[in-house]
C-alpha positions in Angstrom: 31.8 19.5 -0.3 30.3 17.9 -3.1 29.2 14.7 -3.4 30.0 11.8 -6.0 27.5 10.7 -8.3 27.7 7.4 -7.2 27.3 8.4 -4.1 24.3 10.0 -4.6 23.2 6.6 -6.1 24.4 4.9 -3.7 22.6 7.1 -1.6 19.5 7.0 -3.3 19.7 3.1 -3.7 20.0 2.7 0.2 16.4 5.0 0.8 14.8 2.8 -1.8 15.5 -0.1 0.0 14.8 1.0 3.5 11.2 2.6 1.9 10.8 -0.9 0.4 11.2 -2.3 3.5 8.9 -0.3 5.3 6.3 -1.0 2.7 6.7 -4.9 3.6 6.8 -3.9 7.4 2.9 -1.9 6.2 1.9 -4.6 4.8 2.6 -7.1 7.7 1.1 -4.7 10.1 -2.0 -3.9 8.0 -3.0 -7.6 7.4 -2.3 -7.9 11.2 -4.4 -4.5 12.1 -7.2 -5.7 9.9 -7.3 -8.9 11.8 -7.5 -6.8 15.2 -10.1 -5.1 13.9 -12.3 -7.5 12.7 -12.3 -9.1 15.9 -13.0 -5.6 17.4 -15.8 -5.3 15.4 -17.6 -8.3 16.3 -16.9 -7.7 20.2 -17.3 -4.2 20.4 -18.2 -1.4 17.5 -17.0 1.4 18.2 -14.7 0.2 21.8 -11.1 0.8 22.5 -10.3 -1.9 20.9 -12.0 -1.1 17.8 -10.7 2.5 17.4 -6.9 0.8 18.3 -7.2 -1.1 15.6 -8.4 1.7 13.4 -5.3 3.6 14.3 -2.8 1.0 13.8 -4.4 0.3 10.1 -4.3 3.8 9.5 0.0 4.0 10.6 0.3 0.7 8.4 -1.2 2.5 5.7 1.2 5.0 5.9 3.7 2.3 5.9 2.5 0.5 2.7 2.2 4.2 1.2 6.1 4.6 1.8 6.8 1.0 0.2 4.6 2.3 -3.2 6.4 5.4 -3.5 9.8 3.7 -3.6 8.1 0.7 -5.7 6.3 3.5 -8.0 10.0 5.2 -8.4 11.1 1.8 -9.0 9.0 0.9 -11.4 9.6 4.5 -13.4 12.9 3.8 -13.9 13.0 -0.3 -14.6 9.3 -0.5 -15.9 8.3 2.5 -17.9 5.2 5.0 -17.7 2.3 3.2 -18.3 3.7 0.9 -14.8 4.7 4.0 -12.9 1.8 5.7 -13.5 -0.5 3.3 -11.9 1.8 3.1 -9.1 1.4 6.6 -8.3 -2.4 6.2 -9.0 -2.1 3.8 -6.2 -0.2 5.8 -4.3 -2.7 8.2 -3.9 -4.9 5.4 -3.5 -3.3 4.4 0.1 -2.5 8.3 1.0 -6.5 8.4 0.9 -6.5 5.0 2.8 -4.1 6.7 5.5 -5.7 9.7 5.4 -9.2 8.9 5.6 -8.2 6.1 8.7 -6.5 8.3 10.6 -8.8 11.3 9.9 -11.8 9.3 11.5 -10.0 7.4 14.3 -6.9 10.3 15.6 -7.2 13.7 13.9 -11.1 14.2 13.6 -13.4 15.0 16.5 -17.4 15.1 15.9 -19.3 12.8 14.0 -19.1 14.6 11.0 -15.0 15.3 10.2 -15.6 11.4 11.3 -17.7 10.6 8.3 -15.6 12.3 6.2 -12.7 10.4 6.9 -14.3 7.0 6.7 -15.7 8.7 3.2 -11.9 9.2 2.0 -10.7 6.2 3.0 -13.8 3.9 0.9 -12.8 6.3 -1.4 -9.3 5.4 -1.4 -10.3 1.6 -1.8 -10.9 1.6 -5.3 -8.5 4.3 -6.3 -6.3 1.9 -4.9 -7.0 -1.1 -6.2 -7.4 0.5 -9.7 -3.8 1.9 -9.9 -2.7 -1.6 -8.3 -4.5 -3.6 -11.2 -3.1 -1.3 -13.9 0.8 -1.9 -12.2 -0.1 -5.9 -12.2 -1.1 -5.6 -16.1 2.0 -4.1 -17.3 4.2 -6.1 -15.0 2.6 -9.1 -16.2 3.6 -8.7 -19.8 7.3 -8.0 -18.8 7.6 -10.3 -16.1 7.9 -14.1 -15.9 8.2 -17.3 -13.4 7.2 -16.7 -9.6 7.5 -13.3 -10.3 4.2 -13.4 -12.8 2.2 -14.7 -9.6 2.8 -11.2 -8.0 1.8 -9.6 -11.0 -1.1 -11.9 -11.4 -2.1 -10.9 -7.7 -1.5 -6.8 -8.5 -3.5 -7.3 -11.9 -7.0 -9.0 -9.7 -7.0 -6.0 -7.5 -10.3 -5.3 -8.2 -11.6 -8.1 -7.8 -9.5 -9.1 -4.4 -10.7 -5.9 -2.8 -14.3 -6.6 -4.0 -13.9 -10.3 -1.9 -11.8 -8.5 0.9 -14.8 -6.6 1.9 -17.2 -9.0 1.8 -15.0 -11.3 4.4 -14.3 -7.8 6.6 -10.8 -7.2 5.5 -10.9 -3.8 3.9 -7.7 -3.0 1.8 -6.2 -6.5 3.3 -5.3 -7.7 -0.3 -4.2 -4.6 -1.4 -1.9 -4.4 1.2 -0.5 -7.6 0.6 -0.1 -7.0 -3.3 2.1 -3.9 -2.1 3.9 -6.1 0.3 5.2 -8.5 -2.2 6.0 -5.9 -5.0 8.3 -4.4 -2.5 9.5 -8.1 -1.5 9.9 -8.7 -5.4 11.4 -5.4 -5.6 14.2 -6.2 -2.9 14.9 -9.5 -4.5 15.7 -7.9 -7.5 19.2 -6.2 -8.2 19.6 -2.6 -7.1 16.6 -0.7 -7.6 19.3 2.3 -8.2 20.8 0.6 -11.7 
């Protein structure tokens, strides 16, 4: 039986929105996990509750990842090349972040495959934060009012990751920046028209 194509719109529309959703849900729980594991890191290097945290930042990743590659299809279709683009840029900014977090903390065993996950996910810091800061440029040319602040946040990436370190909150703003794109994103009309 084939399908409509509106349904397949319609279809399409209701996945952006869930992924959306899930990248808000990521960035929640990453700002949340990155709390966890600063404390963690003061108490304990290295303890249970250090690696926990580790985890859960890594799963939020993964999260936030979902949210940019509905926000990056967004922005293809709404925003144009340049915007989408970066978007994928920082997609494979957080599937580094993921990858590199879970790598060190679930997947890898020895103190080696360890390193080279922590290596992929500072790595996957600025890759981020550059693909963010080249989505917050062209959206803040086309975008205006509250909206602009979001922009304004995406555009600083650099600079916020650069400070997020330095307070012990690694990918935190970057996080956050994807959190209310997808926020923006869901306020917005369809993502599908």
């Amino acid at each position: 039986m084939d399908v409509p194509e509106t349904g397949r719109a319609s279809a399409r529309s209701r996945v952006r929105k869930l992924a959306l959703t899930v990248g808000v849900l990521g960035g929640a729980g990453w700002a949340g996990s990155d709390q966890l594991l600063s404390v963690a890191f003061h108490a304990q290097y290295g303890g249970a509750d250090y690696v926990l945290a580790n985890r859960l930042l890594g799963a939020a990743a993964v999260l936030v990842a979902v949210g940019m590659i509905a926000a990056a299809a967004v922005l293809r279709r709404e925003r144009g090349r340049v915007a989408s683009l970066s978007g994928w840029i920082a997609v494979a900014g957080f599937v580094m972040l993921a990858g590199g977090s879970l790598g060190e903390f679930v997947f890898f065993r020895g103190d080696r495959l360890a390193a080279a996950g922590w290596l992929w996910f500072v790595m996957g810091l600025p890759v981020t934060a550059i693909g963010l800061t080249g989505v917050g440029l062209r959206l803040f040319i086309r975008w205006a009012g509250p909206r602009r602040l979001v922009a304004l946040w995406l555009a600083a990436s650099v600079p916020l990751t650069i400070a997020g370190w330095a307070l012990g909150l690694l990918g935190t703003p970057l996080a956050l920046g994807v959190m209310a794109l997808c926020v923006v994103l869901l306020l917005e009309r369809s993502p599908a028209h």
